[in-house]
C-alpha positions, -999 to +999 in steps of 0.1 A: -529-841+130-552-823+156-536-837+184-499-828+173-513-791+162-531-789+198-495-802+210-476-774+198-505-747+211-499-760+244-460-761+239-461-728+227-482-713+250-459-730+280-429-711+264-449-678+261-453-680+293-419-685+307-403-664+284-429-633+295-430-646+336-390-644+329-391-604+315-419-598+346-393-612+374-363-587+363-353-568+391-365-535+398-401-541+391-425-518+397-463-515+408-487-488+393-525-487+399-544-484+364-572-463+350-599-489+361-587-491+393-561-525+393-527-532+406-503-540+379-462-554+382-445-543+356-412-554+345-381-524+354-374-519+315-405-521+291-390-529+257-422-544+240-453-527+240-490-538+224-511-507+215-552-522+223-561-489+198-539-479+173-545-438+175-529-443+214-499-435+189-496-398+196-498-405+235-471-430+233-451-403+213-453-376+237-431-400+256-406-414+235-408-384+210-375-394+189-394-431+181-422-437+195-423-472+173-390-485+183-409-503+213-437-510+190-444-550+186-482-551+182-512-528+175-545-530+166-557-519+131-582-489+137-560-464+126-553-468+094-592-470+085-604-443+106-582-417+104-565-428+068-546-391+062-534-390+102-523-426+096-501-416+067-487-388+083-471-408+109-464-440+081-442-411+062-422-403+093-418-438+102-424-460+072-418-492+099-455-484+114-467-505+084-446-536+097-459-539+127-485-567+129-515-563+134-538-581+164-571-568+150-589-546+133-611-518+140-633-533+169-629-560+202-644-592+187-615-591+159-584-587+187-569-622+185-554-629+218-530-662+202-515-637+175-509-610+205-492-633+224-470-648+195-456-615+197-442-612+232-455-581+246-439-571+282-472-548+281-510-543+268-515-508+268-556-507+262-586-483+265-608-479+295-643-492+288-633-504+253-637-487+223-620-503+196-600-526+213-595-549+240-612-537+274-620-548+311-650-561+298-632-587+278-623-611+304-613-642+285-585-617+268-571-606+297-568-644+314-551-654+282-529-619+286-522-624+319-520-658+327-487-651+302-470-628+322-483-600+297-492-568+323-519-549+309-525-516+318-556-497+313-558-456+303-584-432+293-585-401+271-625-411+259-644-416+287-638-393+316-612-372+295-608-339+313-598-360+345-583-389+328-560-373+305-533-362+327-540-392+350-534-415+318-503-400+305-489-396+343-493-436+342-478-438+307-448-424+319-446-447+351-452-478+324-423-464+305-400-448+324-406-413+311-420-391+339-406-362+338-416-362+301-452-369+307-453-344+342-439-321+318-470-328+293-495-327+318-483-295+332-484-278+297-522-297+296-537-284+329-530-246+322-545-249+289-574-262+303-573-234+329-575-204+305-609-217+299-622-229+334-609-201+350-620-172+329-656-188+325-653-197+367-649-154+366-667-146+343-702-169+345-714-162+314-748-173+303-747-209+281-753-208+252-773-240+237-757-264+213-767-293+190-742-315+188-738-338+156-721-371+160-700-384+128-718-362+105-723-382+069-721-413+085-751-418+069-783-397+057-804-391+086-800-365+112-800-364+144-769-386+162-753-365+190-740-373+219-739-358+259-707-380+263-670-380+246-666-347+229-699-335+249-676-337+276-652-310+258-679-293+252-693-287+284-663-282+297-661-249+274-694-233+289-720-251+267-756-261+275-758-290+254-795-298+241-795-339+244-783-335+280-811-357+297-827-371+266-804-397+262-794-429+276-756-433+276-727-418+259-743-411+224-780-417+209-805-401+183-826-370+188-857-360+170-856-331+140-889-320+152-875-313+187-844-298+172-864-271+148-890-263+183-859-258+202-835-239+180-801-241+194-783-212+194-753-230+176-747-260+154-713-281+159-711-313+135-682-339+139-661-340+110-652-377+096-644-369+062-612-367+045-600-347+013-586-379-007-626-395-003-644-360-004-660-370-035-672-409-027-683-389+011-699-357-002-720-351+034-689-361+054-670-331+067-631-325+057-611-319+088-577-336+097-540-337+089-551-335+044-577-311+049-574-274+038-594-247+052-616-244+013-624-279+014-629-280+052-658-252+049-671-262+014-679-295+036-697-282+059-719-262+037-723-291+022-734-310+052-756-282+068-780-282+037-792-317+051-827-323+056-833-318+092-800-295+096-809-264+072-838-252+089-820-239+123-812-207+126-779-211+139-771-226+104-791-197+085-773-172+106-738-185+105-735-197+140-727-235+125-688-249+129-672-285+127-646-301+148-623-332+143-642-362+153-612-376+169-599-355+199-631-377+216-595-403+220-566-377+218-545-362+247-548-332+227-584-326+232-579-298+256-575-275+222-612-285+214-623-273+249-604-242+237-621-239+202-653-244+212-649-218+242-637-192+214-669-203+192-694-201+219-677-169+241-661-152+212-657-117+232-645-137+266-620-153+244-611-132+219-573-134+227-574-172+229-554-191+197-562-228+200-543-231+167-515-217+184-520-242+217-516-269+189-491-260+170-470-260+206-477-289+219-468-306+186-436-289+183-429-300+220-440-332+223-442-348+186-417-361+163-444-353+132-451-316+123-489-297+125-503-299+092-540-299+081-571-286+098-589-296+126-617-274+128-640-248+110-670-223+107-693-214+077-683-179+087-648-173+093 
Protein backbone atom coordinates (compact mmCIF):
# COMPACT_ATOMS: atom_id res chain seq x y z
CA UNK A 1 0.00 0.00 0.00
CA UNK A 2 2.80 2.52 0.86
CA UNK A 3 4.61 1.77 -2.12
CA UNK A 4 1.64 2.19 -4.62
CA UNK A 5 0.52 5.51 -2.60
CA UNK A 6 4.35 6.74 -2.81
CA UNK A 7 3.76 5.58 -6.66
CA UNK A 8 1.16 7.84 -7.45
CA UNK A 9 2.99 10.94 -5.40
CA UNK A 10 5.73 10.49 -7.67
CA UNK A 11 3.41 10.07 -10.76
CA UNK A 12 1.62 12.98 -9.79
CA UNK A 13 4.24 15.13 -9.04
CA UNK A 14 5.86 14.13 -12.70
CA UNK A 15 2.62 15.36 -14.29
CA UNK A 16 2.53 18.65 -12.13
CA UNK A 17 5.47 19.24 -13.46
CA UNK A 18 5.00 18.93 -17.13
CA UNK A 19 1.79 20.30 -17.10
CA UNK A 20 3.21 23.68 -15.18
CA UNK A 21 6.95 23.54 -17.32
CA UNK A 22 4.33 23.30 -20.38
CA UNK A 23 2.25 26.78 -19.20
CA UNK A 24 6.03 28.36 -18.29
CA UNK A 25 7.36 27.54 -22.12
CA UNK A 26 4.28 29.56 -23.87
CA UNK A 27 5.61 32.05 -26.01
CA UNK A 28 5.96 35.44 -25.06
CA UNK A 29 7.34 34.93 -21.63
CA UNK A 30 8.55 37.37 -19.72
CA UNK A 31 11.33 38.16 -17.06
CA UNK A 32 10.64 40.57 -13.92
CA UNK A 33 13.00 41.05 -10.96
CA UNK A 34 11.08 40.51 -7.57
CA UNK A 35 10.82 42.33 -4.27
CA UNK A 36 13.79 40.25 -2.72
CA UNK A 37 15.82 40.80 -5.44
CA UNK A 38 15.31 37.41 -7.90
CA UNK A 39 14.81 36.89 -11.56
CA UNK A 40 11.61 35.23 -12.37
CA UNK A 41 10.10 33.74 -16.17
CA UNK A 42 6.79 34.01 -16.12
CA UNK A 43 4.46 32.56 -18.51
CA UNK A 44 2.88 35.44 -21.34
CA UNK A 45 -0.76 34.92 -19.93
CA UNK A 46 -1.14 34.24 -16.08
CA UNK A 47 -4.45 32.51 -15.72
CA UNK A 48 -3.91 30.84 -12.25
CA UNK A 49 -2.74 32.62 -9.45
CA UNK A 50 -1.87 31.38 -5.60
CA UNK A 51 -2.29 34.28 -3.04
CA UNK A 52 0.79 33.30 -0.09
CA UNK A 53 -1.65 35.84 2.25
CA UNK A 54 -5.03 36.09 1.72
CA UNK A 55 -5.59 40.06 2.51
CA UNK A 56 -3.05 40.48 -0.88
CA UNK A 57 -6.83 40.47 -2.09
CA UNK A 58 -7.35 44.21 -2.40
CA UNK A 59 -3.93 44.59 -4.32
CA UNK A 60 -4.80 41.92 -6.74
CA UNK A 61 -8.16 43.95 -7.15
CA UNK A 62 -6.75 47.16 -7.98
CA UNK A 63 -5.70 45.15 -11.09
CA UNK A 64 -8.35 43.21 -12.30
CA UNK A 65 -11.08 45.39 -10.54
CA UNK A 66 -14.21 43.77 -12.39
CA UNK A 67 -13.04 40.08 -10.70
CA UNK A 68 -10.30 40.04 -9.02
CA UNK A 69 -11.14 36.11 -8.17
CA UNK A 70 -11.68 34.86 -11.63
CA UNK A 71 -7.83 34.01 -11.65
CA UNK A 72 -8.05 32.94 -8.11
CA UNK A 73 -7.03 28.98 -7.71
CA UNK A 74 -5.42 28.99 -4.17
CA UNK A 75 -5.01 31.19 -1.12
CA UNK A 76 -4.01 31.00 2.17
CA UNK A 77 -6.57 31.18 5.09
CA UNK A 78 -5.54 34.44 7.16
CA UNK A 79 -8.20 36.44 6.03
CA UNK A 80 -11.07 35.19 7.04
CA UNK A 81 -9.78 34.91 10.79
CA UNK A 82 -8.15 38.14 11.01
CA UNK A 83 -10.07 40.48 9.45
CA UNK A 84 -13.58 38.45 9.77
CA UNK A 85 -15.95 41.70 8.70
CA UNK A 86 -13.35 42.79 5.72
CA UNK A 87 -13.50 39.07 4.69
CA UNK A 88 -17.27 39.18 4.46
CA UNK A 89 -17.33 42.19 2.59
CA UNK A 90 -15.58 40.91 -0.23
CA UNK A 91 -17.43 36.99 0.30
CA UNK A 92 -20.82 39.25 -0.39
CA UNK A 93 -19.51 40.66 -3.55
CA UNK A 94 -18.07 37.45 -4.68
CA UNK A 95 -19.70 34.67 -2.88
CA UNK A 96 -16.93 32.19 -4.97
CA UNK A 97 -14.03 33.58 -2.56
CA UNK A 98 -15.37 30.89 -0.17
CA UNK A 99 -14.59 28.05 -2.85
CA UNK A 100 -11.42 28.65 -3.27
CA UNK A 101 -9.22 26.15 -1.40
CA UNK A 102 -7.35 26.84 0.98
CA UNK A 103 -3.29 25.94 1.28
CA UNK A 104 -3.10 27.08 4.92
CA UNK A 105 -4.05 28.84 7.50
CA UNK A 106 -3.03 31.86 9.26
CA UNK A 107 0.75 31.26 9.53
CA UNK A 108 4.03 29.48 7.31
CA UNK A 109 4.27 26.14 9.08
CA UNK A 110 0.53 25.37 8.01
CA UNK A 111 1.16 26.21 3.96
CA UNK A 112 1.06 22.68 2.54
CA UNK A 113 3.15 22.84 -0.53
CA UNK A 114 1.45 19.08 -2.05
CA UNK A 115 -2.14 20.70 -1.80
CA UNK A 116 -0.69 24.09 -3.58
CA UNK A 117 0.57 22.23 -6.22
CA UNK A 118 -2.53 19.92 -6.69
CA UNK A 119 -3.90 23.09 -7.73
CA UNK A 120 -1.86 24.17 -10.68
CA UNK A 121 -0.86 27.64 -10.04
CA UNK A 122 1.07 29.45 -13.10
CA UNK A 123 2.16 31.85 -10.07
CA UNK A 124 2.90 32.16 -6.10
CA UNK A 125 2.21 35.58 -5.38
CA UNK A 126 3.87 35.70 -1.61
CA UNK A 127 5.05 38.32 1.07
CA UNK A 128 8.58 39.62 1.48
CA UNK A 129 10.01 38.38 4.72
CA UNK A 130 6.95 36.24 5.56
CA UNK A 131 4.34 37.12 7.56
CA UNK A 132 1.59 34.76 7.31
CA UNK A 133 2.53 32.89 4.57
CA UNK A 134 5.10 31.30 2.56
CA UNK A 135 8.43 33.49 2.42
CA UNK A 136 12.16 33.39 1.10
CA UNK A 137 13.00 31.97 4.20
CA UNK A 138 11.09 28.89 3.44
CA UNK A 139 13.30 27.11 1.14
CA UNK A 140 12.03 23.60 0.98
CA UNK A 141 8.56 25.45 -0.32
CA UNK A 142 9.97 27.15 -2.84
CA UNK A 143 12.15 23.95 -4.35
CA UNK A 144 8.92 22.09 -4.23
CA UNK A 145 7.24 25.38 -6.03
CA UNK A 146 9.73 25.78 -8.38
CA UNK A 147 11.09 22.67 -9.25
CA UNK A 148 7.21 22.46 -10.78
CA UNK A 149 7.41 25.07 -12.98
CA UNK A 150 5.29 27.29 -10.43
CA UNK A 151 7.16 31.02 -10.63
CA UNK A 152 6.89 32.66 -7.49
CA UNK A 153 7.06 36.15 -7.12
CA UNK A 154 7.79 37.99 -4.07
CA UNK A 155 6.06 41.71 -3.03
CA UNK A 156 5.96 43.91 -0.08
CA UNK A 157 3.44 46.37 1.36
CA UNK A 158 4.77 45.31 5.28
CA UNK A 159 8.12 45.64 5.55
CA UNK A 160 9.67 48.62 3.68
CA UNK A 161 6.01 49.97 2.69
CA UNK A 162 6.55 53.55 1.75
CA UNK A 163 9.18 52.27 -0.94
CA UNK A 164 7.68 49.00 -1.62
CA UNK A 165 4.27 49.75 -2.28
CA UNK A 166 4.44 51.29 -5.57
CA UNK A 167 7.43 48.96 -6.39
CA UNK A 168 5.06 45.93 -5.52
CA UNK A 169 2.00 46.86 -7.39
CA UNK A 170 4.36 48.12 -10.47
CA UNK A 171 5.42 44.28 -10.40
CA UNK A 172 1.85 43.09 -9.92
CA UNK A 173 0.98 44.60 -12.97
CA UNK A 174 4.02 43.20 -15.01
CA UNK A 175 2.87 39.55 -13.42
CA UNK A 176 -0.51 40.23 -14.77
CA UNK A 177 -0.52 42.14 -17.60
CA UNK A 178 -2.14 45.23 -16.13
CA UNK A 179 0.34 48.17 -16.18
CA UNK A 180 -1.20 50.79 -17.05
CA UNK A 181 -3.73 49.90 -14.25
CA UNK A 182 -1.21 49.66 -11.63
CA UNK A 183 1.07 52.95 -13.08
CA UNK A 184 -2.20 54.48 -12.83
CA UNK A 185 -2.45 53.28 -9.00
CA UNK A 186 0.83 54.17 -8.13
CA UNK A 187 0.62 57.56 -9.59
CA UNK A 188 -2.66 58.28 -7.51
CA UNK A 189 -0.31 56.69 -4.42
CA UNK A 190 2.84 58.89 -4.71
CA UNK A 191 0.93 62.30 -4.66
CA UNK A 192 -0.96 61.22 -1.69
CA UNK A 193 2.08 60.50 -0.02
CA UNK A 194 3.42 63.89 -1.13
CA UNK A 195 0.85 66.19 0.47
CA UNK A 196 2.33 64.94 3.54
CA UNK A 197 6.23 64.83 2.78
CA UNK A 198 6.15 67.84 1.13
CA UNK A 199 4.24 70.18 3.38
CA UNK A 200 6.15 68.68 6.50
CA UNK A 201 9.70 68.89 4.12
CA UNK A 202 8.37 72.96 4.08
CA UNK A 203 7.23 73.28 6.92
CA UNK A 204 9.71 71.33 9.60
CA UNK A 205 7.62 71.23 12.28
CA UNK A 206 8.71 70.09 15.60
CA UNK A 207 7.81 66.03 16.39
CA UNK A 208 5.63 65.43 18.44
CA UNK A 209 6.25 62.08 20.58
CA UNK A 210 4.03 59.09 20.23
CA UNK A 211 3.42 55.78 21.99
CA UNK A 212 2.53 53.37 19.78
CA UNK A 213 0.21 50.38 20.91
CA UNK A 214 0.52 47.12 18.94
CA UNK A 215 -2.86 45.00 18.58
CA UNK A 216 -4.37 46.65 21.52
CA UNK A 217 -6.61 43.81 23.57
CA UNK A 218 -4.66 41.22 22.40
CA UNK A 219 -4.23 40.46 25.72
CA UNK A 220 -4.13 42.35 29.24
CA UNK A 221 -0.85 43.83 29.66
CA UNK A 222 0.46 46.94 28.22
CA UNK A 223 3.04 47.90 26.53
CA UNK A 224 3.51 46.01 22.81
CA UNK A 225 4.42 48.71 20.20
CA UNK A 226 6.38 48.59 17.60
CA UNK A 227 9.21 51.02 15.53
CA UNK A 228 8.51 48.85 12.36
CA UNK A 229 5.25 48.26 10.12
CA UNK A 230 2.77 50.96 10.90
CA UNK A 231 5.80 52.85 12.84
CA UNK A 232 6.94 53.15 9.42
CA UNK A 233 3.54 55.15 8.49
CA UNK A 234 3.99 56.85 11.32
CA UNK A 235 7.24 58.28 10.95
CA UNK A 236 6.64 58.97 7.77
CA UNK A 237 3.74 61.56 9.00
CA UNK A 238 6.29 63.62 11.26
CA UNK A 239 6.26 61.53 14.47
CA UNK A 240 9.05 60.95 17.00
CA UNK A 241 8.09 57.58 17.98
CA UNK A 242 9.19 56.69 21.80
CA UNK A 243 10.41 52.87 21.24
CA UNK A 244 12.63 54.09 18.46
CA UNK A 245 15.99 52.59 19.81
CA UNK A 246 14.66 50.54 22.61
CA UNK A 247 13.81 47.79 20.61
CA UNK A 248 15.22 45.01 18.78
CA UNK A 249 13.40 44.38 15.49
CA UNK A 250 10.17 45.18 14.02
CA UNK A 251 7.91 45.11 17.20
CA UNK A 252 8.69 44.27 21.08
CA UNK A 253 7.47 45.40 24.67
CA UNK A 254 8.16 48.54 26.57
CA UNK A 255 8.00 49.27 30.23
CA UNK A 256 4.82 51.25 31.81
CA UNK A 257 7.19 52.80 34.12
CA UNK A 258 9.20 54.31 31.21
CA UNK A 259 5.97 55.17 29.45
CA UNK A 260 4.34 57.30 32.63
CA UNK A 261 8.37 59.09 33.19
CA UNK A 262 8.19 59.92 29.58
CA UNK A 263 4.74 61.04 28.79
CA UNK A 264 4.16 61.07 25.10
CA UNK A 265 2.54 63.70 23.87
CA UNK A 266 -0.02 61.33 22.00
CA UNK A 267 -1.41 57.86 22.42
CA UNK A 268 -2.21 55.74 19.09
CA UNK A 269 -3.48 52.04 19.79
CA UNK A 270 -4.02 49.46 16.94
CA UNK A 271 -7.46 48.57 16.61
CA UNK A 272 -8.08 44.54 16.22
CA UNK A 273 -11.57 44.40 17.34
CA UNK A 274 -14.55 43.96 15.47
CA UNK A 275 -18.36 45.00 16.16
CA UNK A 276 -19.96 41.32 15.77
CA UNK A 277 -17.20 40.14 18.82
CA UNK A 278 -17.18 43.52 20.78
CA UNK A 279 -18.65 41.91 23.58
CA UNK A 280 -16.39 38.44 23.92
CA UNK A 281 -13.21 41.37 23.08
CA UNK A 282 -14.29 44.21 25.44
CA UNK A 283 -10.43 45.80 25.37
CA UNK A 284 -10.14 45.20 21.64
CA UNK A 285 -10.77 48.38 19.65
CA UNK A 286 -13.67 48.42 16.80
CA UNK A 287 -12.33 49.67 13.61
CA UNK A 288 -12.96 48.07 10.05
CA UNK A 289 -15.46 47.59 7.34
CA UNK A 290 -18.59 46.75 10.53
CA UNK A 291 -17.43 49.26 12.70
CA UNK A 292 -19.49 52.55 13.34
CA UNK A 293 -17.95 55.58 14.55
CA UNK A 294 -20.07 55.03 18.48
CA UNK A 295 -18.74 51.70 18.84
CA UNK A 296 -15.29 52.64 17.30
CA UNK A 297 -14.79 55.45 20.17
CA UNK A 298 -16.78 53.66 22.99
CA UNK A 299 -13.75 51.05 22.27
CA UNK A 300 -11.22 53.01 22.72
CA UNK A 301 -12.46 54.46 25.92
CA UNK A 302 -12.69 51.39 26.80
CA UNK A 303 -9.23 50.37 26.01
CA UNK A 304 -7.47 53.59 27.39
CA UNK A 305 -8.78 52.88 31.00
CA UNK A 306 -6.17 49.94 31.02
CA UNK A 307 -3.83 49.74 33.76
CA UNK A 308 -0.69 51.20 32.39
CA UNK A 309 -2.60 53.35 29.59
CA UNK A 310 -4.87 55.71 31.78
CA UNK A 311 -2.25 57.49 33.57
CA UNK A 312 -0.77 59.46 30.45
CA UNK A 313 -1.71 62.58 29.85
CA UNK A 314 -2.27 62.38 26.34
CA UNK A 315 -5.16 60.03 27.33
CA UNK A 316 -6.37 62.38 30.18
CA UNK A 317 -6.23 65.30 27.80
CA UNK A 318 -7.82 63.77 24.74
CA UNK A 319 -4.72 63.56 22.63
CA UNK A 320 -5.47 59.40 22.37
CA UNK A 321 -6.75 57.95 18.71
CA UNK A 322 -6.87 54.34 17.18
CA UNK A 323 -6.08 53.16 13.65
CA UNK A 324 -6.85 49.98 11.68
CA UNK A 325 -4.29 47.39 12.56
CA UNK A 326 -4.19 46.33 9.03
CA UNK A 327 -2.87 49.05 6.61
CA UNK A 328 0.63 47.54 8.35
CA UNK A 329 -0.20 44.93 4.85
CA UNK A 330 -2.50 47.25 2.60
CA UNK A 331 -1.61 49.23 -0.53
CA UNK A 332 -3.87 51.68 1.00
CA UNK A 333 -1.74 52.58 3.88
CA UNK A 334 -0.66 55.89 2.48
CA UNK A 335 -4.20 57.16 4.10
CA UNK A 336 -2.79 56.28 7.54
CA UNK A 337 0.40 58.36 6.84
CA UNK A 338 -2.37 60.93 6.07
CA UNK A 339 -4.40 60.46 9.35
CA UNK A 340 -1.86 60.38 11.51
CA UNK A 341 -0.24 63.59 9.92
CA UNK A 342 -3.81 65.33 10.52
CA UNK A 343 -3.71 63.85 14.32
CA UNK A 344 -0.26 64.96 15.07
CA UNK A 345 -0.15 68.52 12.73
CA UNK A 346 -3.74 69.27 12.94
CA UNK A 347 -3.19 73.17 11.94
CA UNK A 348 -0.53 72.06 9.05
CA UNK A 349 -3.20 69.82 7.87
CA UNK A 350 -6.16 71.09 8.53
CA UNK A 351 -7.48 70.96 4.83
CA UNK A 352 -6.33 67.31 4.51
CA UNK A 353 -9.53 64.57 4.28
CA UNK A 354 -7.85 61.07 4.48
CA UNK A 355 -11.51 59.87 4.50
CA UNK A 356 -11.95 61.48 1.34
CA UNK A 357 -8.32 59.96 -0.10
CA UNK A 358 -10.16 56.58 0.78
CA UNK A 359 -13.16 56.86 -0.36
CA UNK A 360 -11.32 57.68 -4.01
CA UNK A 361 -9.15 55.19 -4.30
CA UNK A 362 -11.92 52.64 -3.49
CA UNK A 363 -14.22 54.05 -5.95
CA UNK A 364 -11.28 53.90 -8.59
CA UNK A 365 -9.68 50.94 -8.01
CA UNK A 366 -12.21 48.44 -6.12
CA UNK A 367 -15.08 46.51 -7.24
CA UNK A 368 -16.35 46.57 -3.27
CA UNK A 369 -17.67 50.00 -1.87
CA UNK A 370 -16.07 52.10 1.45
CA UNK A 371 -18.04 51.10 4.27
CA UNK A 372 -17.07 51.06 8.03
CA UNK A 373 -14.34 52.89 9.92
CA UNK A 374 -10.89 52.83 9.94
CA UNK A 375 -9.83 55.14 12.49
CA UNK A 376 -10.84 57.30 15.56
CA UNK A 377 -10.12 59.85 18.51
CA UNK A 378 -11.65 60.04 22.11
CA UNK A 379 -12.18 63.57 21.00
CA UNK A 380 -13.63 64.18 17.78
Amino acid sequence: MFRFSHCVRRWLGSALFLLAAAAQAQPGAITVTDLAGRSVQLPAKVQRILLGEGRLLPALAVLDKDDPTRRLVAMMGEFEKLDAPGYAQWARRFPQLDRVPRVGRASSGSFSDEQALALRPQVAILGLAGGHGPSERDRETLARLEAAGVAVVFVDLRHDPLANTPRSMLLLGEVLGRRAEAEAFVRFWRAQLAVVTERLANARPEPPTVFLENRVGLSEGCCDTMVGLVGKLLQAAGARNVAEGLIAGEFGTLNPEFLIARQPDHYIGTGIGALATAQQTPLRIVLGADATPEAARESLARAVQRRGITPLQAVRQGRAHAIWHHYYNSPFNVVAVQVFAKWLHPELFADLDPRATLQTMYERFQPIPLQGVYWTSLTP
